[in-house]
Backbone bond lengths (Angstrom), bond angles and torsions (degrees), N, CA, C in turn:
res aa  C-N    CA-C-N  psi(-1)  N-CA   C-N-CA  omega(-1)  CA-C   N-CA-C  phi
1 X - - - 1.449 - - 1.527 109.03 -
2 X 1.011 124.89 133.98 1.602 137.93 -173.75 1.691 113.66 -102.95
3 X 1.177 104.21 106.54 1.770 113.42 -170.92 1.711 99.46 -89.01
4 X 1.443 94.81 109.90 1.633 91.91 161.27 1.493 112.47 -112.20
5 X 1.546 110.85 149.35 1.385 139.36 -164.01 1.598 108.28 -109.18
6 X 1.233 105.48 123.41 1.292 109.59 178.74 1.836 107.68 -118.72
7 X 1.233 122.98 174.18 1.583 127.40 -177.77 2.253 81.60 -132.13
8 X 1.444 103.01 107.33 1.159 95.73 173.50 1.961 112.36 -106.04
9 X 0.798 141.70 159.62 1.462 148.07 -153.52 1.580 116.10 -111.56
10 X 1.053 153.48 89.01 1.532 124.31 -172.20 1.434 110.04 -100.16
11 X 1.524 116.93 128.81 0.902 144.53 144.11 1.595 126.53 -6.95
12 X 1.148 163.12 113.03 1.475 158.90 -154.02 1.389 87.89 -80.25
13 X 1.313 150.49 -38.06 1.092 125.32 158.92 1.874 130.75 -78.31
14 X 1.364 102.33 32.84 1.638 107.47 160.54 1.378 107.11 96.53
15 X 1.722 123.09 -20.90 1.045 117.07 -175.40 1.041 142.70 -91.13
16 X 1.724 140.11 145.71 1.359 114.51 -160.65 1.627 104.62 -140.00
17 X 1.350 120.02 124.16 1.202 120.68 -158.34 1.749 99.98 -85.00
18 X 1.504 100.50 145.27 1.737 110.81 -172.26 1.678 101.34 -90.51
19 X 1.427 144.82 130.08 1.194 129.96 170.56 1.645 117.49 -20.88
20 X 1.320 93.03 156.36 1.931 92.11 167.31 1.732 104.37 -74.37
21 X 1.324 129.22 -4.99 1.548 120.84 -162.22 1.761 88.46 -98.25
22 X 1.231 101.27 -39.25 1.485 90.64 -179.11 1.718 115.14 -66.08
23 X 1.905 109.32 -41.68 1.488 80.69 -163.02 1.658 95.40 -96.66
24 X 0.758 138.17 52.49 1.449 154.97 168.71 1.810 95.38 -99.39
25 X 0.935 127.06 -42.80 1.738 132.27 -128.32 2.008 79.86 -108.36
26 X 0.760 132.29 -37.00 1.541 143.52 -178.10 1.409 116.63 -90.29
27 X 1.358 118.49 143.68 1.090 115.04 167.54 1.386 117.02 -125.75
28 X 1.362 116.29 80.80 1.421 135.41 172.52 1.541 97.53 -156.67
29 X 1.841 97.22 177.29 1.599 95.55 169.03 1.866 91.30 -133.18
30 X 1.658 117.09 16.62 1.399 98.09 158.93 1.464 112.58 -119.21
31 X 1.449 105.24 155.42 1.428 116.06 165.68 1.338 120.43 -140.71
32 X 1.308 102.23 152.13 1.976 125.48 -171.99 1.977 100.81 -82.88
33 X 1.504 93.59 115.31 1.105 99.34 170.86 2.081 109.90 -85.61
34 X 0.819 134.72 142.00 1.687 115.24 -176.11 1.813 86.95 -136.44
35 X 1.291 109.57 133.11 1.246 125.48 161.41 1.547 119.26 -75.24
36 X 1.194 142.39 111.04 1.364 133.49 -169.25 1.967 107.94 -134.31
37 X 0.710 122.27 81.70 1.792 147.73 -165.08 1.445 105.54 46.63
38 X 1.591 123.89 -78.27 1.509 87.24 173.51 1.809 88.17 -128.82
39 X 0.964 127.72 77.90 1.140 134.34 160.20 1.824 107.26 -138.95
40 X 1.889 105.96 158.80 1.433 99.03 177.60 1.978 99.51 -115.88
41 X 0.723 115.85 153.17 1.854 113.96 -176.09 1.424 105.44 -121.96
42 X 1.428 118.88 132.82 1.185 116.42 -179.62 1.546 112.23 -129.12
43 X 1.285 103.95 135.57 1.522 110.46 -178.53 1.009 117.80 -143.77
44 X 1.329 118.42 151.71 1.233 125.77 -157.86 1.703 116.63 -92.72
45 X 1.347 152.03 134.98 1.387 153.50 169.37 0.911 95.07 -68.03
46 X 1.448 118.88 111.36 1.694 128.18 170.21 1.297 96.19 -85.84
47 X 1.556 132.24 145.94 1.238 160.83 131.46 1.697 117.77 -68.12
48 X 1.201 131.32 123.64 1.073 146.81 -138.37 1.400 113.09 -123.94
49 X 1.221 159.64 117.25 1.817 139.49 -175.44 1.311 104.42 -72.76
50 X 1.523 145.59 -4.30 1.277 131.44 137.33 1.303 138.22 -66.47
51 X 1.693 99.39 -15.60 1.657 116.50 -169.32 1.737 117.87 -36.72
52 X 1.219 145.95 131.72 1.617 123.62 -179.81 1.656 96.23 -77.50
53 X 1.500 92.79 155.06 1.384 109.03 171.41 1.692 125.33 -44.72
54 X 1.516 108.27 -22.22 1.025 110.91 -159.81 1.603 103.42 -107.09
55 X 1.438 110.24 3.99 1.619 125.23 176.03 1.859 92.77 -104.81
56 X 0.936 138.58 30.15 1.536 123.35 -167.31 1.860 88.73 -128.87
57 X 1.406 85.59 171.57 1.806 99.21 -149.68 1.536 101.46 -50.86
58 X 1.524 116.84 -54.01 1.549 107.78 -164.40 1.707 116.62 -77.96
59 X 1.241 112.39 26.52 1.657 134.39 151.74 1.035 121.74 -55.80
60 X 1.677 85.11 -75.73 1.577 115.77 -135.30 2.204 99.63 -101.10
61 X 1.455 95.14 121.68 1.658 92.93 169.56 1.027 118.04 -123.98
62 X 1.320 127.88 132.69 1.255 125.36 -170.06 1.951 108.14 -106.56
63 X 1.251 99.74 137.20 1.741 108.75 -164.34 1.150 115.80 -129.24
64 X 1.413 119.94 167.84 2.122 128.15 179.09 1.568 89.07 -152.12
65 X 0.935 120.31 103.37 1.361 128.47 141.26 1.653 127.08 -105.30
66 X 1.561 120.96 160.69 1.133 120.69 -173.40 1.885 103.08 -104.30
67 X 1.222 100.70 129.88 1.517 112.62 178.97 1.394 120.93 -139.47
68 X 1.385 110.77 113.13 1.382 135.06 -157.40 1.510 110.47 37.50
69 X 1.813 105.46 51.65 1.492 108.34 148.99 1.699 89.50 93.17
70 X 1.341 135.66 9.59 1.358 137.13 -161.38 1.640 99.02 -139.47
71 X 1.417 111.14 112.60 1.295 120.13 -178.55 2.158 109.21 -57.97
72 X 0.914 127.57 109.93 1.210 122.20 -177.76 1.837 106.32 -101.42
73 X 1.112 127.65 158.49 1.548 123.93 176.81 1.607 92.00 -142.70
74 X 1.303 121.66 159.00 1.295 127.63 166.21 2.027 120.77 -176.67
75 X 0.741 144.39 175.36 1.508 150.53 140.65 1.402 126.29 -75.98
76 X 1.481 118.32 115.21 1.352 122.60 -166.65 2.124 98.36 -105.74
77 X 0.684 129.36 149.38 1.755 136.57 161.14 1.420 112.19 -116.90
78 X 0.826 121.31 109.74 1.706 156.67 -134.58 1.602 103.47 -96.02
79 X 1.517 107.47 -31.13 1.661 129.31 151.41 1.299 143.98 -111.75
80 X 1.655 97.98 1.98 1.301 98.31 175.70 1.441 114.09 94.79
81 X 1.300 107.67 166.23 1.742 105.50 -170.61 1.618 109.31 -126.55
82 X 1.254 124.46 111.87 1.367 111.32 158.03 1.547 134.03 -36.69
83 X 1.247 130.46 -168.65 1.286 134.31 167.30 1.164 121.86 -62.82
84 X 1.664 106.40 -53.11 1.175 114.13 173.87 1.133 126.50 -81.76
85 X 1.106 138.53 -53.45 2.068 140.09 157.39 1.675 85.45 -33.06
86 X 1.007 155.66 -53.68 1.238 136.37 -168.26 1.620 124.28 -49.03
87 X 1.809 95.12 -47.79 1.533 100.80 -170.13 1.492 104.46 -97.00
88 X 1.548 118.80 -10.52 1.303 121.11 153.12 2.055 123.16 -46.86
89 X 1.132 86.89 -55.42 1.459 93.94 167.98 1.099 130.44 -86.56
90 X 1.937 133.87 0.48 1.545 117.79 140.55 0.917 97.99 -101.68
91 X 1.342 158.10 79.27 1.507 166.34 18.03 1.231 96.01 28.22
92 X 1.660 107.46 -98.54 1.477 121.65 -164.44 1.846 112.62 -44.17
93 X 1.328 71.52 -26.41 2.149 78.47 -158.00 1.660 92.95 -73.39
94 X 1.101 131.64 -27.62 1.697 144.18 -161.13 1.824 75.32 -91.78
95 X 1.009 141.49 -93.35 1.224 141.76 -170.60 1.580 128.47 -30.71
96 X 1.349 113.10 -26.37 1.438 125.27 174.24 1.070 122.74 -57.82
């Protein structure tokens, strides 16, 4: 496996742009930042050709808000989930 190293920049408003090789190489436009002691991990939300419509990017938002003083993070669906996109996704989530 071949580790490439990037020097990424952030933005004063928080943001930090991913190379063009990386988001070229993916086919989504979200990714999981994961905190892991003092490192940050980034991965990409793969999109799937079975995926349901209602699991695909302009759904699905992923959020961190603070609630009663307690940083919370989670995935919101912006329309809601059928039956099936539902058990599609604790599928995946049981599989991870």
């Amino acid at each position: 496996m071949k580790i490439m190293t990037y020097t990424l920049s952030m933005f004063n408003s928080g943001q930090i742009t991913l190379p063009k090789k990386w988001r070229s190489k993916y086919n989504t436009t979200k990714f999981i930042a994961i905190e892991k002691n003092d490192s940050l991990i980034i991965k990409p939300l793969k999109i799937e050709d079975d995926t349901p419509e209602e699991l695909r990017d302009e759904n699905v938002e992923l959020f961190e808000e603070i609630h009663n003083g307690e940083r919370v993070s989670g995935i919101r669906f912006k329309k809601g989930l059928s039956g099936e996109a539902l058990e599609y996704f604790q599928k995946k989530l049981r599989n991870a």
